[in-house]
N, C-alpha and C positions, 0 to 999 in steps of 0.2 A: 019820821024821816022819809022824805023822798030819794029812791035813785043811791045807788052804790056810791059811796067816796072812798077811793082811795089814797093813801097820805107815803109818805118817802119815808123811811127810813133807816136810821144810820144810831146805833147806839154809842160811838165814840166817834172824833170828828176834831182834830186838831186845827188852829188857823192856817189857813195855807195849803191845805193836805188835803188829800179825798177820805172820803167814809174809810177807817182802818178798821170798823167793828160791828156787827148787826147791819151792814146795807140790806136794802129790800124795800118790800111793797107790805103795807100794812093796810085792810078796810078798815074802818071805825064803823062797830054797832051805834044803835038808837041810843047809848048810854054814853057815848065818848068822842071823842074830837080829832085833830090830824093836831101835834101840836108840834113848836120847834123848842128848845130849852137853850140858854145861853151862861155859861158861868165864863167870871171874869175876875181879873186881879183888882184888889180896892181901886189901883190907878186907874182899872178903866180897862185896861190891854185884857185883849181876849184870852180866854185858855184853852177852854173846849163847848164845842155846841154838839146836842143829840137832839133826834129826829123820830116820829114814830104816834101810834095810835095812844089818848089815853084817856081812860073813863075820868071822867067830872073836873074835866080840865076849865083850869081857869087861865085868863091874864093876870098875871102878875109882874109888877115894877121889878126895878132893881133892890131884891131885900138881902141884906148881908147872913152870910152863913160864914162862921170862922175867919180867915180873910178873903174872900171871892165874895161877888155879888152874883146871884144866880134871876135870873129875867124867864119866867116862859109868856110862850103866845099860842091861843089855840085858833082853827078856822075847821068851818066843815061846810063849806061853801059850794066847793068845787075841786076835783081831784088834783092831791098835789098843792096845796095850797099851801103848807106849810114849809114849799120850798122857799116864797117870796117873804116870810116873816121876819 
């Protein structure tokens, strides 16, 4: 890895709302990513998204858990990149 990144984060995050939980600044080491996490209601409607550093981060679709679809995206591109996912 070249070059420091660092990634936004926010561990709770209602639609509509600012960060209510974990705001801050996170680097990601050589092992992990800047990622964004997205869970949603089967219909689709959002519920809460969280933000943050995380080793062995993948993309992932929409895969169901109970009833919410949970989506993550990771980037380690450029700092802050995980704002735009």
């Amino acid at each position: 890895m070249t070059g420091i990144v660092q990634c936004r984060m926010c561990h709770l995050q209602f639609p509509g709302e600012k960060c209510s939980r974990g705001r801050g600044i996170c680097i990601v080491t050589s092992e992990e990513s800047c990622t964004t996490g997205r869970i949603s209601k089967k219909d689709g409607t959002p519920w809460l998204m969280f933000m943050g550093c995380l080793k062995s981060c993948a993309n992932v679709g929409k895969i169901k858990w109970s009833v919410y679809l949970v989506e993550f995206r990771c980037c380690r591109g450029y700092d802050f990149c995980n704002e735009y996912l």
